[in-house]
C-alpha positions as CSV (number, residue, x, y, z in Angstrom):
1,X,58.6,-57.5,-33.7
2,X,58.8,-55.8,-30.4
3,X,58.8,-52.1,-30.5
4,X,62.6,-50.9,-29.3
5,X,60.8,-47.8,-27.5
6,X,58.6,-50.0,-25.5
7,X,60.1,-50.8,-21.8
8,X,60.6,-54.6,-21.8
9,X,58.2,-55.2,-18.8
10,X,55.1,-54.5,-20.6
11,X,53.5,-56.7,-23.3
12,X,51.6,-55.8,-26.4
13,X,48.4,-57.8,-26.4
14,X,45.9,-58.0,-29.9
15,X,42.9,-59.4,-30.8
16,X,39.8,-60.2,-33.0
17,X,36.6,-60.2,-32.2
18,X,34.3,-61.8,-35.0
19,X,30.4,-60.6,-34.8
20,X,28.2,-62.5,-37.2
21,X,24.4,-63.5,-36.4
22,X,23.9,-65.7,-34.1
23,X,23.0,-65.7,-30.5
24,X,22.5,-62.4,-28.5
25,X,25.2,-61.2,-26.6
26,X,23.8,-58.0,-24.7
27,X,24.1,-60.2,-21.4
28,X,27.1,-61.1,-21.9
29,X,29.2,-57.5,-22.6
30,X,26.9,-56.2,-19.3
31,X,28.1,-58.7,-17.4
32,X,31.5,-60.2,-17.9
33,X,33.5,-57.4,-16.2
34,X,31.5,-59.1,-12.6
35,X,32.0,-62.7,-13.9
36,X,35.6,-61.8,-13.9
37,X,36.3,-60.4,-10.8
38,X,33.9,-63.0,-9.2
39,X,36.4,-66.2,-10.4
40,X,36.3,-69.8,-10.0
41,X,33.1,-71.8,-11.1
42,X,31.0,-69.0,-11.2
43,X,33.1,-67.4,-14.3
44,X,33.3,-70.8,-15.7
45,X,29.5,-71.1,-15.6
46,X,29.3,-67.8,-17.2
47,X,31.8,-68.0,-19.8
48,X,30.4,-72.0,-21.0
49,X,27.1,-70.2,-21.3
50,X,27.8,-67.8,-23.3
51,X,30.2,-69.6,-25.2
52,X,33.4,-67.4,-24.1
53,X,36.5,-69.0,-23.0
54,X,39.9,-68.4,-23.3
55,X,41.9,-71.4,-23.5
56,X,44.7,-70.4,-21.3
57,X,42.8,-70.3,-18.5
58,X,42.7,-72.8,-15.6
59,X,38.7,-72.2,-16.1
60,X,38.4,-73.0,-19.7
61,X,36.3,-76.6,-20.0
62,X,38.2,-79.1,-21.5
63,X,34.9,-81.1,-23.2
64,X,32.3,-78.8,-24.5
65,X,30.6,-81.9,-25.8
């Protein structure tokens, strides 16, 4: 529920983030801030390798296979 003291332009946004062993992600937190402002295929690239997409963007691959 939307909090009534909150102006209704601005959204509330919350998430997860789930560590567990796997593959190293050092690269990846050093680096996604440029991958984002860079864009297009380059942030595709960069988010399919380090397996990081968000589904509602144009960017997110639609066959990982």
């Amino acid at each position: 529920m939307p909090d009534p003291d909150t102006p209704p332009d601005i959204v509330s946004v919350s998430g997860l983030m789930l560590f567990s062993p796997g593959a190293p992600r050092q690269e990846h937190f050093e680096q996604v801030a440029e991958f984002a402002q860079r864009g297009g295929e380059e942030l595709r690239e960069f988010q399919v390798r380090h397996d990081s997409y968000f589904v509602q963007t144009p960017e997110a691959p639609e066959n990982l296979g």
